[in-house]
Every structure is written in structure tokens, then in C-alpha cells.
One Martini backbone bead per residue (centre of mass of N, CA, C, O) as a GRO file, in nm:
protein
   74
    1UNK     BB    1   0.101   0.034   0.016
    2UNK     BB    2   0.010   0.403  -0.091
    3UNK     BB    3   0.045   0.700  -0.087
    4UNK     BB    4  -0.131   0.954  -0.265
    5UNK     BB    5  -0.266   1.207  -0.456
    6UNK     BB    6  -0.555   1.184  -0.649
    7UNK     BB    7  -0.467   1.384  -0.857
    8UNK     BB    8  -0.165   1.179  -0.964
    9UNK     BB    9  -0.327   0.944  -1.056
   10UNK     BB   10  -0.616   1.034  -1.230
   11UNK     BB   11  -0.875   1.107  -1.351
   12UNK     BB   12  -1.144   1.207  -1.237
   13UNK     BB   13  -1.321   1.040  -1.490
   14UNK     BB   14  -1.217   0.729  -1.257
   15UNK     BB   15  -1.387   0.748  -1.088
   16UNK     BB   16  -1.595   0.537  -0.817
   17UNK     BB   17  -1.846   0.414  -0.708
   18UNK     BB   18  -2.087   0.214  -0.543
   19UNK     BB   19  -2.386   0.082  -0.653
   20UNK     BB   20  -2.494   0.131  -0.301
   21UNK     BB   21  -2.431   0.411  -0.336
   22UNK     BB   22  -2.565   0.718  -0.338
   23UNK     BB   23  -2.542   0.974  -0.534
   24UNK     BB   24  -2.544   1.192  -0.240
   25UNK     BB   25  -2.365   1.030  -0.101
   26UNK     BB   26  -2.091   1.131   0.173
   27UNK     BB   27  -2.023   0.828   0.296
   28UNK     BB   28  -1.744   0.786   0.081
   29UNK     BB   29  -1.586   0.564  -0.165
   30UNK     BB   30  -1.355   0.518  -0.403
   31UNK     BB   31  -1.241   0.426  -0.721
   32UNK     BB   32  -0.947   0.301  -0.895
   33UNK     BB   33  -0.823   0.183  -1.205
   34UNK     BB   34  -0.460   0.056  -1.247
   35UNK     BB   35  -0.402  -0.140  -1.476
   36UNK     BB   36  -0.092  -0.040  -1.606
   37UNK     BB   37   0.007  -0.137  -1.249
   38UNK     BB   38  -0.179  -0.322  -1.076
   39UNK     BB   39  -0.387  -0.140  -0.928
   40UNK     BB   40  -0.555   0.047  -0.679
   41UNK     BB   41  -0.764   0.287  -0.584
   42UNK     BB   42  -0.840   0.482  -0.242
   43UNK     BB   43  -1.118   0.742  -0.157
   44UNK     BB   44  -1.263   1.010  -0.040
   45UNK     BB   45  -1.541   1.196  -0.157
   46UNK     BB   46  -1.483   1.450  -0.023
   47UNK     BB   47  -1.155   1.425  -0.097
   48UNK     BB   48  -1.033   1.455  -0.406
   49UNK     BB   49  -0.735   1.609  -0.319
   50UNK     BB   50  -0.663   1.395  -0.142
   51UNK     BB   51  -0.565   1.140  -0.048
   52UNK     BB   52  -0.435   0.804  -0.135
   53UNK     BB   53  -0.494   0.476  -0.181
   54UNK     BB   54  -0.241   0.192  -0.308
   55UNK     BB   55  -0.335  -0.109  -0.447
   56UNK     BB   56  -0.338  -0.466  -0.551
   57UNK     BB   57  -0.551  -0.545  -0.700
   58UNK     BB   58  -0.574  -0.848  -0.579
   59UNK     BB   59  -0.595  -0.732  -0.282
   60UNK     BB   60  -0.862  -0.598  -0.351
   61UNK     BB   61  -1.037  -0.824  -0.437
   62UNK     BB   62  -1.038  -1.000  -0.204
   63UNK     BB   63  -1.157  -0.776  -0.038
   64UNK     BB   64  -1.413  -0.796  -0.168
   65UNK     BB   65  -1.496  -1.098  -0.158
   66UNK     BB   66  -1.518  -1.100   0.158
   67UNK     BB   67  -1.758  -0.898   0.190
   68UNK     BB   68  -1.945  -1.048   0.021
   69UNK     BB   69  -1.924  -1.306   0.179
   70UNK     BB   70  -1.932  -1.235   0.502
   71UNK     BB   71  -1.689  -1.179   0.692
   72UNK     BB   72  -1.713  -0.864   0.830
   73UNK     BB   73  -1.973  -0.908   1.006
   74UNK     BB   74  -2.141  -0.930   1.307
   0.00000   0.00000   0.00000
């Protein structure tokens, strides 16, 4: 993982929210798909021009996967 200001690393739009915050949702991260480095970025959507965390797309999927799976569940 790296940190870097969103703004250095990709257009603006190549942001995405998830399909299941709402359109006008505040408390949202954003996620940038960094193909050509095999990266995913990921930011707080209040702060567009603020820090980026930047993880291996491949570490972010498995993320991603145990979410979807009810992993981290209460």
C-alpha cells in the first residue's frame, strides 16, 4: 500500500463509487482502477484533491470477495 494525492494519480473521471451508495451519498470512498501498474486506488469522496491509498489490484479483489462473502459481518 502507498499513499499519493488523488489528483497525481488518474483522470477524475476514472472515479467510481459502489452501485450501492447513493447518488448524493457523503460518506463514500471512491475507487480508481489503475490497470497499467496492476494497482486499485482508493479515496474518501468529501476529498477529492486529498490523499489516495493505493493497493494491488489483486489484494484489493480478495478484499473485495471476503465483503461480498459476509466476512466481516457483526
Amino acid at each position: 500500500m502507498t499513499h499519493r494525492t488523488a489528483p497525481d494519480l488518474v483522470a477524475e473521471d476514472a472515479w467510481f463509487k459502489s452501485s450501492y451508495s447513493q447518488e448524493n451519498g457523503t460518506n463514500c470512498v471512491e475507487v480508481a482502477d489503475l490497470t497499467p501498474t496492476g494497482q486499485v486506488a482508493v479515496r474518501d469522496s468529501k476529498d477529492k484533491a486529498g490523499p489516495a491509498l493505493v493497493f494491488p489490484a489483486d489484494s484489493f479483489a480478495q478484499f473485495v470477495a471476503a465483503v461480498r462473502g459476509g466476512r466481516f459481518d457483526g
